[in-house]
ChimeraX commands (.cxc) that place a marker at each C-alpha (Angstrom):
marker #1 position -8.48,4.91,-7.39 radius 0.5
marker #1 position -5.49,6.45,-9.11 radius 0.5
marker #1 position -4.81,9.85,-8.96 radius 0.5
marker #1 position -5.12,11.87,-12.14 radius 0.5
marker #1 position -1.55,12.10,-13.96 radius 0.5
marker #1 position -2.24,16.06,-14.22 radius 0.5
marker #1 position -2.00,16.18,-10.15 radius 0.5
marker #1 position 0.84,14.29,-9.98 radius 0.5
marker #1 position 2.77,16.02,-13.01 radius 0.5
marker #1 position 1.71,19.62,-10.49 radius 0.5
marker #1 position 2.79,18.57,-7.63 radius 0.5
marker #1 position 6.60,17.57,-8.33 radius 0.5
marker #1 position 6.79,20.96,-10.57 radius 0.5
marker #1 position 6.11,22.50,-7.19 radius 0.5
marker #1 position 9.03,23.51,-4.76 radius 0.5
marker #1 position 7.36,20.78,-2.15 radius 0.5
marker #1 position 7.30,18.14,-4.76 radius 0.5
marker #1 position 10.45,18.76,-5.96 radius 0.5
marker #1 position 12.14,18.73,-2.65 radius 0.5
marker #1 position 10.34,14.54,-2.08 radius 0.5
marker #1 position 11.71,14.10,-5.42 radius 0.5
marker #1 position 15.04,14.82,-4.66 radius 0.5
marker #1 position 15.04,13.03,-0.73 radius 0.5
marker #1 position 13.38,9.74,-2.54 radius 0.5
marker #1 position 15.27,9.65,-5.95 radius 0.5
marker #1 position 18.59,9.19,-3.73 radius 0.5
marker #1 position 17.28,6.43,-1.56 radius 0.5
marker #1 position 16.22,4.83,-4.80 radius 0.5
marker #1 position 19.87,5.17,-6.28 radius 0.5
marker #1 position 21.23,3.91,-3.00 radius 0.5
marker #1 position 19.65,1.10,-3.46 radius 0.5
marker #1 position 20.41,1.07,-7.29 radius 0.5
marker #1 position 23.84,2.57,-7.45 radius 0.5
marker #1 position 24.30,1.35,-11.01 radius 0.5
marker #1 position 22.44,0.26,-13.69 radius 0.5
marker #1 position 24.78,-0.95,-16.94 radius 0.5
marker #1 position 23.14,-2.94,-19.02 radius 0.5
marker #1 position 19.97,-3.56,-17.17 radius 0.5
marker #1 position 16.80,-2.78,-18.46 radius 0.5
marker #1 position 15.17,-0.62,-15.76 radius 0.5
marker #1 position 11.00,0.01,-15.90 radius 0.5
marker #1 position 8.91,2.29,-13.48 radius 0.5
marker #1 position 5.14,1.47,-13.05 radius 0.5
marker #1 position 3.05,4.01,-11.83 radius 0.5
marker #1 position 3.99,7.64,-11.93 radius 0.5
marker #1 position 7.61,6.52,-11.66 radius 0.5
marker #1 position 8.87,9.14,-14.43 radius 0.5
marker #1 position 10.54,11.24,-11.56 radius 0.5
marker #1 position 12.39,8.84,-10.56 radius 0.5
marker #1 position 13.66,7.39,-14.11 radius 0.5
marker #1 position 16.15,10.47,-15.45 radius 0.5
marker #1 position 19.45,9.11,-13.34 radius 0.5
marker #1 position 19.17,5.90,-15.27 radius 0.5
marker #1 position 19.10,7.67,-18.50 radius 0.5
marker #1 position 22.22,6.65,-20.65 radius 0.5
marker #1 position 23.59,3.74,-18.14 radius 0.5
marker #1 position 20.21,1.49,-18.55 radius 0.5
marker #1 position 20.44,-1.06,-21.41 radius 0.5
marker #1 position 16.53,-0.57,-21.90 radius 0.5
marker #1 position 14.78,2.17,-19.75 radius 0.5
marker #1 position 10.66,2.29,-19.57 radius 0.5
marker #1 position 7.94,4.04,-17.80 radius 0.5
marker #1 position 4.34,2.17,-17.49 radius 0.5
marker #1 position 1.77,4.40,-16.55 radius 0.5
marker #1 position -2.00,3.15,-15.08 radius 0.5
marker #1 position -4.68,3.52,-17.50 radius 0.5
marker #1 position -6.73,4.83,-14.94 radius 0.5
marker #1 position -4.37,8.05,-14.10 radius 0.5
marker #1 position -3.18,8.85,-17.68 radius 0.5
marker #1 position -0.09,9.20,-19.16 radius 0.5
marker #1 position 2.14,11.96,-20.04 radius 0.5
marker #1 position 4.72,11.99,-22.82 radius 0.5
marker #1 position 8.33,11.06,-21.46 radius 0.5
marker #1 position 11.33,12.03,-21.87 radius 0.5
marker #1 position 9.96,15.52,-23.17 radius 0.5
marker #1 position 13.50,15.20,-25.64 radius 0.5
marker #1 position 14.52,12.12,-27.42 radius 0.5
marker #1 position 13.03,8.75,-27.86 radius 0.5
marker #1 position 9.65,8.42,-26.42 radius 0.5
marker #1 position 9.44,6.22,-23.18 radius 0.5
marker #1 position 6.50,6.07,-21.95 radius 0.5
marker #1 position 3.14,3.71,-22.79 radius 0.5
marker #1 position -0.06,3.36,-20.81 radius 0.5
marker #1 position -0.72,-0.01,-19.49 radius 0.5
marker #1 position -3.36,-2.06,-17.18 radius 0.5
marker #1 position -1.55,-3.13,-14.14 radius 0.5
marker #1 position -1.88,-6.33,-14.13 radius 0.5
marker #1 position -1.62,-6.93,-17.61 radius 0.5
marker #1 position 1.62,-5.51,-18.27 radius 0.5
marker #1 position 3.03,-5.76,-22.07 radius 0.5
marker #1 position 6.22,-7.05,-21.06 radius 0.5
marker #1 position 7.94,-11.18,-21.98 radius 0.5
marker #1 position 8.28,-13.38,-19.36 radius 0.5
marker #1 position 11.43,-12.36,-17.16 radius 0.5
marker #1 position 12.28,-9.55,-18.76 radius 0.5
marker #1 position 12.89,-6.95,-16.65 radius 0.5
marker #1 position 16.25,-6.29,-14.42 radius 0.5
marker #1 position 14.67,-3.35,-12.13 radius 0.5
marker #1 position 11.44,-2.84,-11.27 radius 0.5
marker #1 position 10.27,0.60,-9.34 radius 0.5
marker #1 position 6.30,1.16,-8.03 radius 0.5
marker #1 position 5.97,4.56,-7.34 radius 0.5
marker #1 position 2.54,6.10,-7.16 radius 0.5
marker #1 position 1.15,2.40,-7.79 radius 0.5
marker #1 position 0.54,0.22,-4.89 radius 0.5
marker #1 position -1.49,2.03,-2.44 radius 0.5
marker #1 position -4.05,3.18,-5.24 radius 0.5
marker #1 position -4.33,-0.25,-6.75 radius 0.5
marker #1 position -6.91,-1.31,-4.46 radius 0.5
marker #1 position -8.47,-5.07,-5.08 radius 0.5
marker #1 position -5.87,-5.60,-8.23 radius 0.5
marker #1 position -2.91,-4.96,-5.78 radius 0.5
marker #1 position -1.58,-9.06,-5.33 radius 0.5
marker #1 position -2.23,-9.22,-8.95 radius 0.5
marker #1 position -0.27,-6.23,-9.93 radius 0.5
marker #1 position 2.50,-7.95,-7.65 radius 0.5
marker #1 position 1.92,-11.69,-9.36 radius 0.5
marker #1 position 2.53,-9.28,-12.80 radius 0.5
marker #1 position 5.67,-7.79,-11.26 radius 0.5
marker #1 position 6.73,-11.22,-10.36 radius 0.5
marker #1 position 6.29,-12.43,-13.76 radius 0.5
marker #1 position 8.37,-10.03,-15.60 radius 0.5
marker #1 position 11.03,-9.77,-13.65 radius 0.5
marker #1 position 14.84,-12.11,-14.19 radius 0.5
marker #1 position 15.37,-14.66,-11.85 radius 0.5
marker #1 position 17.81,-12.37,-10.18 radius 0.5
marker #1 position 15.69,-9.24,-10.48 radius 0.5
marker #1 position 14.77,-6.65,-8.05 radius 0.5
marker #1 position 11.37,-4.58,-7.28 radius 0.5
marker #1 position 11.18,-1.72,-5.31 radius 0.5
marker #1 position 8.22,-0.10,-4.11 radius 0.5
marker #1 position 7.63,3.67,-2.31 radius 0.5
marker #1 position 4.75,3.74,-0.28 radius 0.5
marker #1 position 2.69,6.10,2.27 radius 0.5
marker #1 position 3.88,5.11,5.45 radius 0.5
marker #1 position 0.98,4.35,7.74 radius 0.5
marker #1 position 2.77,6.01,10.65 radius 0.5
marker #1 position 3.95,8.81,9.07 radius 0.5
marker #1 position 2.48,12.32,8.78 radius 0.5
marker #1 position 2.45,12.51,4.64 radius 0.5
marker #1 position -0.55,9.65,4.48 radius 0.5
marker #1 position -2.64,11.76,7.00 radius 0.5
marker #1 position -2.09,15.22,4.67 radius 0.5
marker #1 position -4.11,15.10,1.23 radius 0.5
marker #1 position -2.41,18.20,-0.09 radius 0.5
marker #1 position 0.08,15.41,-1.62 radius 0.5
marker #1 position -0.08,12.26,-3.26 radius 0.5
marker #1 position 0.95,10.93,-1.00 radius 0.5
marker #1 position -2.20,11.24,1.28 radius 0.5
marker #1 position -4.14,9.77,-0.82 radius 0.5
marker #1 position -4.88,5.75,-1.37 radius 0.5
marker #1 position -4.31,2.75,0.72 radius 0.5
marker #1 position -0.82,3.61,3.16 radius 0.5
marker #1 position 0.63,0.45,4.26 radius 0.5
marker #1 position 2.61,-0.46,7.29 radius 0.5
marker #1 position 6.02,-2.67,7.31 radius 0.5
marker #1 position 3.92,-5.94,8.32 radius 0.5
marker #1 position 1.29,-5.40,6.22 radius 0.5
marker #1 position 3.83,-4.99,2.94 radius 0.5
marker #1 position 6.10,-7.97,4.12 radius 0.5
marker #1 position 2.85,-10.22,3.62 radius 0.5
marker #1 position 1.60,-8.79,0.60 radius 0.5
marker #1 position 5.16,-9.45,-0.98 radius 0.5
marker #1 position 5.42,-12.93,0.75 radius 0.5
marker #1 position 2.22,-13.76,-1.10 radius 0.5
marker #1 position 3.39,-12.83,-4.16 radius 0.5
marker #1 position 6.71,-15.22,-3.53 radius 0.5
marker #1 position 8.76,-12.15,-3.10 radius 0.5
marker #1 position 11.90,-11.93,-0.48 radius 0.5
marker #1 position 11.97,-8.34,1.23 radius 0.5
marker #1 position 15.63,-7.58,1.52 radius 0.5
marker #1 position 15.48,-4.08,2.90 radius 0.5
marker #1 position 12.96,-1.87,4.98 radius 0.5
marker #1 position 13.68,1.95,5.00 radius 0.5
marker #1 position 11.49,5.03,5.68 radius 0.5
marker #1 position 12.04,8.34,3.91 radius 0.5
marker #1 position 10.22,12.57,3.78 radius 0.5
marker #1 position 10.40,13.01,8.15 radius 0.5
marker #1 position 10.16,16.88,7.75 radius 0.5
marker #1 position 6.12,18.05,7.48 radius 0.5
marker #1 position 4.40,18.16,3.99 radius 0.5
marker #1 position 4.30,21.99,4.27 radius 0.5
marker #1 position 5.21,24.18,1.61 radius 0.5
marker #1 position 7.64,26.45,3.75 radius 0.5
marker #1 position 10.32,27.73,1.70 radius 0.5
marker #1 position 12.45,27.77,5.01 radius 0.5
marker #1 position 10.87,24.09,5.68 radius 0.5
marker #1 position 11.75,22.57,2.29 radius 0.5
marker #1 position 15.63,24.98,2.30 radius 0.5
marker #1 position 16.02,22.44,5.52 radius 0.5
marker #1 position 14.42,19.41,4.32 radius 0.5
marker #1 position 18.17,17.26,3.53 radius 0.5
marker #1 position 19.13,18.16,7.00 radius 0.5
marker #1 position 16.05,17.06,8.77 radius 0.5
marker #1 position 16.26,14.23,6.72 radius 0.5
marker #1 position 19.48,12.97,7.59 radius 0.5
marker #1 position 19.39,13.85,11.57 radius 0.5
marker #1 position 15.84,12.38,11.90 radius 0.5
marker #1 position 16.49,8.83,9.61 radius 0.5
marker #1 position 18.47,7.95,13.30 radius 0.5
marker #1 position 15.70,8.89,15.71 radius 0.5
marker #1 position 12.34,8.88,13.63 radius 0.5
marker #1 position 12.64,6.24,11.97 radius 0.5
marker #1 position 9.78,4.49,12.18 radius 0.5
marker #1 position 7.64,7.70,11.41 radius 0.5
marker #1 position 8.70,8.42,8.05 radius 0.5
marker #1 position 6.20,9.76,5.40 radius 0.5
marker #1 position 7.12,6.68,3.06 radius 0.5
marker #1 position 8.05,2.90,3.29 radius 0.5
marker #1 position 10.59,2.02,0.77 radius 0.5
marker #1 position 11.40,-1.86,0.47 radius 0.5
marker #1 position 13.34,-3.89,-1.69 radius 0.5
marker #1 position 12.40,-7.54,-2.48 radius 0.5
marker #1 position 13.90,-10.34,-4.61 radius 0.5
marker #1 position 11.91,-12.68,-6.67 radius 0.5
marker #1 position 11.35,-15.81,-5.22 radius 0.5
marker #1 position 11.99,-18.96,-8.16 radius 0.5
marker #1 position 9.62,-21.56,-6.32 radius 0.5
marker #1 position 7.26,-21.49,-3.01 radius 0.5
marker #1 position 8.96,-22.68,0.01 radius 0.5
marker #1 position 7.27,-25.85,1.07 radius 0.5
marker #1 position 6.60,-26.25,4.82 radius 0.5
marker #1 position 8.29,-28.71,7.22 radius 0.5
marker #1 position 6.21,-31.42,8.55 radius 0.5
marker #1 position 3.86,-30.81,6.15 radius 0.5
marker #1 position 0.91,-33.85,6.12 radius 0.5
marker #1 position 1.59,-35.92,3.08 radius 0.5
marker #1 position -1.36,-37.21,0.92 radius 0.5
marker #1 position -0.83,-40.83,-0.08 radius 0.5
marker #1 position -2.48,-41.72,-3.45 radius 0.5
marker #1 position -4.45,-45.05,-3.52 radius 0.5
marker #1 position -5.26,-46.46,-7.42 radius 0.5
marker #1 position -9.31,-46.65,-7.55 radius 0.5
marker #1 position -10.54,-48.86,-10.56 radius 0.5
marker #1 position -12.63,-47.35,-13.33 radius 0.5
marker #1 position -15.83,-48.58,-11.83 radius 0.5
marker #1 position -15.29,-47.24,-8.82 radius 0.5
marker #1 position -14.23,-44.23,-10.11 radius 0.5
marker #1 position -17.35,-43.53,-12.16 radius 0.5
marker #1 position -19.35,-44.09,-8.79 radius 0.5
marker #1 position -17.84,-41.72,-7.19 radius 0.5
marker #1 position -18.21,-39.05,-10.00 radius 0.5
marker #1 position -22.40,-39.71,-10.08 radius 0.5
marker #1 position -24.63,-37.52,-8.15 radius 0.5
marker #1 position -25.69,-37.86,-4.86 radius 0.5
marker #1 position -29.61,-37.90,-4.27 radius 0.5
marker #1 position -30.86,-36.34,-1.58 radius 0.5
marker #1 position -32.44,-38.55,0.64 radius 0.5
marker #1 position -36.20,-37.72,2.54 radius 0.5
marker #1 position -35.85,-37.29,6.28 radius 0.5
marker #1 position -38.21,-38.69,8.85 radius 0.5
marker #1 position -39.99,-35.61,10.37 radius 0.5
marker link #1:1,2 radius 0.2
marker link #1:2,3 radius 0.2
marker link #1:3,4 radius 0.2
marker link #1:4,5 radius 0.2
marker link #1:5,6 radius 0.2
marker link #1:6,7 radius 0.2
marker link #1:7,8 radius 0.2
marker link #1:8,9 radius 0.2
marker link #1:9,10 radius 0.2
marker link #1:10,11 radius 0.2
marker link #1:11,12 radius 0.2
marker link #1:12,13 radius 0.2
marker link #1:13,14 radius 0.2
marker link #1:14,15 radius 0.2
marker link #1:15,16 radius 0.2
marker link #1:16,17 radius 0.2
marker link #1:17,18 radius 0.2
marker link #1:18,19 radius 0.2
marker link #1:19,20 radius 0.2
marker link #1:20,21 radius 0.2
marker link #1:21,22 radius 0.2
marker link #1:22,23 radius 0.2
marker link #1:23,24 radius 0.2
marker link #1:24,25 radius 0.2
marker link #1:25,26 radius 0.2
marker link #1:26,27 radius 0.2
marker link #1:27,28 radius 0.2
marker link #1:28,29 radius 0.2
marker link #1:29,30 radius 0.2
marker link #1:30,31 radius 0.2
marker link #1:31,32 radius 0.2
marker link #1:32,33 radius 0.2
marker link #1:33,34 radius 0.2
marker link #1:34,35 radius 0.2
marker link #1:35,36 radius 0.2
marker link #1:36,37 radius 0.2
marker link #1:37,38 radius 0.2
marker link #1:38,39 radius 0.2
marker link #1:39,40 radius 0.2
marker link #1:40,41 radius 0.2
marker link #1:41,42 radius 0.2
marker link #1:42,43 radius 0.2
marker link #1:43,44 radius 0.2
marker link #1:44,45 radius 0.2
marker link #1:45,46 radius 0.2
marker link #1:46,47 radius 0.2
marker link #1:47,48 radius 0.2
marker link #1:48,49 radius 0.2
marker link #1:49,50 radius 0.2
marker link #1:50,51 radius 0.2
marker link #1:51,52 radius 0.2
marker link #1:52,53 radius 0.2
marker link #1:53,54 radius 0.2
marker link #1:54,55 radius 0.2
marker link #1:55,56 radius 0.2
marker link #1:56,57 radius 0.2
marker link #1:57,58 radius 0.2
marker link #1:58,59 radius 0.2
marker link #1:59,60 radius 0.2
marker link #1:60,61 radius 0.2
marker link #1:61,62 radius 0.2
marker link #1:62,63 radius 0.2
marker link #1:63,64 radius 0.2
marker link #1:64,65 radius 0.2
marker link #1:65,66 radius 0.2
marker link #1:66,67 radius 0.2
marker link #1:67,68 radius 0.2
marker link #1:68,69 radius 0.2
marker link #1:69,70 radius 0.2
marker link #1:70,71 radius 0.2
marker link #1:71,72 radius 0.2
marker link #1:72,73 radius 0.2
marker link #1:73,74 radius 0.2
marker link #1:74,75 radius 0.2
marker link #1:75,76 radius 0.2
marker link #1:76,77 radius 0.2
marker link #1:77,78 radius 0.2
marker link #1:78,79 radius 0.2
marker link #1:79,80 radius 0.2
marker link #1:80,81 radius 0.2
marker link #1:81,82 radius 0.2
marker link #1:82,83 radius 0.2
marker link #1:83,84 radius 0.2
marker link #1:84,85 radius 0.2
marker link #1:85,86 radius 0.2
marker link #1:86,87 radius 0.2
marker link #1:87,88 radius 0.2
marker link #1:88,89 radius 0.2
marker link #1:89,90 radius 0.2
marker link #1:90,91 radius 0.2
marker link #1:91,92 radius 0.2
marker link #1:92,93 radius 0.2
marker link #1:93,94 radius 0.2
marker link #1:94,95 radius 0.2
marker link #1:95,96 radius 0.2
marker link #1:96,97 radius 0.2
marker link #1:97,98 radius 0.2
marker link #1:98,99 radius 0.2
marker link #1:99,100 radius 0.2
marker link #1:100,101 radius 0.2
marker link #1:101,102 radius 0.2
marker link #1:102,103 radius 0.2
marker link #1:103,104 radius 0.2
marker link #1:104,105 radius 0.2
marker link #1:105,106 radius 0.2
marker link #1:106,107 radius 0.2
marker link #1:107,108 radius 0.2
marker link #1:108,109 radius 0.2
marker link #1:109,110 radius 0.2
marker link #1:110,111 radius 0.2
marker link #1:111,112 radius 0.2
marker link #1:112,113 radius 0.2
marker link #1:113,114 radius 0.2
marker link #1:114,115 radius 0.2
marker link #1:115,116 radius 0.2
marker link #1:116,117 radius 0.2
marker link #1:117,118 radius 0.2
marker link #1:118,119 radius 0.2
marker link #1:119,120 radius 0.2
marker link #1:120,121 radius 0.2
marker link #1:121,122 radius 0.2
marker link #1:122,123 radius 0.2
marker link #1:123,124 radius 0.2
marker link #1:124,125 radius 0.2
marker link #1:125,126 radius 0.2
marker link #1:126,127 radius 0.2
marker link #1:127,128 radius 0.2
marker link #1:128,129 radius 0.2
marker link #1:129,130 radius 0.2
marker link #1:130,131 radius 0.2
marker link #1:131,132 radius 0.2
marker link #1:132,133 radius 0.2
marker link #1:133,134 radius 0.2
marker link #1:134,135 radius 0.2
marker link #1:135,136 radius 0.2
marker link #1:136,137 radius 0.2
marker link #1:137,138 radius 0.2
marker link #1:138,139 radius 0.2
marker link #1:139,140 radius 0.2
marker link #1:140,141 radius 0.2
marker link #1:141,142 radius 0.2
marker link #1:142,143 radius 0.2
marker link #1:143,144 radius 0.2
marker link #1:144,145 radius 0.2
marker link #1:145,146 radius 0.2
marker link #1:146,147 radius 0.2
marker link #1:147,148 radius 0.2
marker link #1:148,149 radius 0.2
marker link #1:149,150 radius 0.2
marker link #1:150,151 radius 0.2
marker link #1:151,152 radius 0.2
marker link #1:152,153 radius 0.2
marker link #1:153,154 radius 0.2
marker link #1:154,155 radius 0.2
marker link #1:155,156 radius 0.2
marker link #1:156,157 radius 0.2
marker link #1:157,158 radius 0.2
marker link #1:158,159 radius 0.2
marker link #1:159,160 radius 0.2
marker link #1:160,161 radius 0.2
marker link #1:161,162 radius 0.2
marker link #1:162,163 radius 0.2
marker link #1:163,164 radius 0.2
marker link #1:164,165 radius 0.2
marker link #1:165,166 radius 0.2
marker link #1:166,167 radius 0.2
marker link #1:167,168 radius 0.2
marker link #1:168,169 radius 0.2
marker link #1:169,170 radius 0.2
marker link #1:170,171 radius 0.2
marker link #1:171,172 radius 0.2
marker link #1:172,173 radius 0.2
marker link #1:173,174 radius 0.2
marker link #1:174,175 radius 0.2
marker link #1:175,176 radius 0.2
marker link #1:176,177 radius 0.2
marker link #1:177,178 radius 0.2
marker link #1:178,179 radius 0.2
marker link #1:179,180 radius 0.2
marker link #1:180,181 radius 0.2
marker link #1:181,182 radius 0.2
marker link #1:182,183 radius 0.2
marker link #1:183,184 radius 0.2
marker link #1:184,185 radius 0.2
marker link #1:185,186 radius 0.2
marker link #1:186,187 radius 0.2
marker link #1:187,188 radius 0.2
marker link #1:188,189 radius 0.2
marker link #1:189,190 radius 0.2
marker link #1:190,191 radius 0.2
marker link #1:191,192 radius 0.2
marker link #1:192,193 radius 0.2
marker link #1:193,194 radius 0.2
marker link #1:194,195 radius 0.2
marker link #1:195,196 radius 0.2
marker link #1:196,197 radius 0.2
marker link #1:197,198 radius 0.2
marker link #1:198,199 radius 0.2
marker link #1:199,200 radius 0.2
marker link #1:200,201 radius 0.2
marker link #1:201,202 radius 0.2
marker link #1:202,203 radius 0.2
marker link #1:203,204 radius 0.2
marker link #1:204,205 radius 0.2
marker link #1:205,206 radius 0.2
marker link #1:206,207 radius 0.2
marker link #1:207,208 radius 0.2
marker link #1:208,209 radius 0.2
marker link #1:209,210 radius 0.2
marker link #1:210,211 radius 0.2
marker link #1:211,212 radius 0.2
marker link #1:212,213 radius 0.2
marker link #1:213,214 radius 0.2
marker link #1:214,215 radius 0.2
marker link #1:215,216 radius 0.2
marker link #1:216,217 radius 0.2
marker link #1:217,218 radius 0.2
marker link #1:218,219 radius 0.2
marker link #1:219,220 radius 0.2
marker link #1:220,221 radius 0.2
marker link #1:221,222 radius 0.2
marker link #1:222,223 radius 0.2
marker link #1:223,224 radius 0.2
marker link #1:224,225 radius 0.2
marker link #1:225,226 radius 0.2
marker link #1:226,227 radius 0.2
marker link #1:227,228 radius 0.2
marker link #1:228,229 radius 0.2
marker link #1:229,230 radius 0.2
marker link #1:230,231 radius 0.2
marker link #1:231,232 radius 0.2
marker link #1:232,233 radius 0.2
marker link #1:233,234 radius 0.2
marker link #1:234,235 radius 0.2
marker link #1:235,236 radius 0.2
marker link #1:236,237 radius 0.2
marker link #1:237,238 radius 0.2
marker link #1:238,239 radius 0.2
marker link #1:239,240 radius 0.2
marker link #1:240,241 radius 0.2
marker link #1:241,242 radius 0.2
marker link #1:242,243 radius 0.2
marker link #1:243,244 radius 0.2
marker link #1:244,245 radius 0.2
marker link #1:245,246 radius 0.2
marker link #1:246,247 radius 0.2
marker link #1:247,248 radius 0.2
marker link #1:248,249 radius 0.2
marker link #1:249,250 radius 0.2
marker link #1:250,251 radius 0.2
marker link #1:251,252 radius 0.2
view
């Protein structure tokens, strides 16, 4: 279920939220170092993540779950912000340029490979998603005082199938947040350094997956695969198959 938009909005006003926000919104940019006329949209509590965009973006949106609310966004200017259901997202047909799930996946539950199949249909041929999620090794999805701990955390296989399913192309597997989820001032005052001395040795035991994946035009169709030869049937022979079959009494 997905968390209430009141929980998330409280936890990156606090010092522990704002110091993720700061670790993940430069991955993100890393990934996306520009953005000139693209039209960039976050689903999920992605509003965070969306300000560095603001000005370069040809269009700039952030969807928000019915199910956790929605806040007002920007608090200045034009608003930019709608709710939405997930898999029904009010967008045309290959519209979209940039595509960022934050605070979506891993509390989709059962609609999560049709939120993807949505994702997949909005996006440009040449389009890119990007989705944040609890890392199943890490220590974040095993610590509720976040949002982080809370929904489905996914590990790298487990994410490169649900994406390959949706006929996406994961380009890039990263992990992100290695120092504890504690609310130390010293902890968070040395959060950038831990992060950049433990992205070389911890790797695998980040508190978040981040992936990129491309969109995928057409499935890829398997080599050696049997092929069905089509034989023509005549109408009456069609029709005969197409009746019912009667069951038939069995000798005891």
């Amino acid at each position: 279920m997905p968390l209430d938009v009141v929980d998330l909005r409280s936890f990156y006003a606090a010092p522990l939220g704002g110091m993720a926000r700061r670790i993940v919104a430069k991955r993100i940019r890393a990934h996306w170092p520009r953005a000139d006329g693209l039209v960039v949209i976050g689903l999920g509590y992605a509003a965070p993540y969306l300000g560095s965009f603001r000005g370069e973006a040809l269009r700039l949106g952030a969807l928000m779950p019915a199910e956790q609310g929605g806040i007002l966004w920007p608090p200045q200017g034009p608003l930019r912000s709608v709710m939405v259901e997930e898999d029904r997202l009010p967008l045309p047909d290959n519209s979209v340029d940039r595509l960022l799930l934050m605070h979506c996946l891993e509390t989709a539950g059962g609609h999560a490979r049709g939120l993807l199949r949505e994702a997949w249909r909005v996006l440009t041929p040449q389009g890119r998603l990007l989705i944040v999620v609890p890392n199943r090794r890490g220590i974040w999805a095993r610590r509720d005082n976040t949002p982080f701990g809370h929904g489905q955390p996914y590990s790298r296989g487990q994410l490169e199938r649900l994406l390959t399913d949706a006929l996406f192309t994961p380009l890039v597997f990263e992990t992100a947040l290695y120092v504890p989820p504690l609310s130390k001032r010293l902890m968070i005052r040395a959060a950038p350094r831990v992060e950049r001395l433990a992205h070389r040795v911890l790797a695998p035991f980040g508190g978040l997956l981040i992936v990129e994946a491309r969109k995928e035009i057409a499935a890829p169709i398997a080599i050696g695969a049997r092929q069905v030869q089509l034989q023509p049937v005549t109408a009456t022979e069609h029709a005969r198959r197409l009746m019912p079959v009667r069951a038939t009494k069995t000798r005891e």
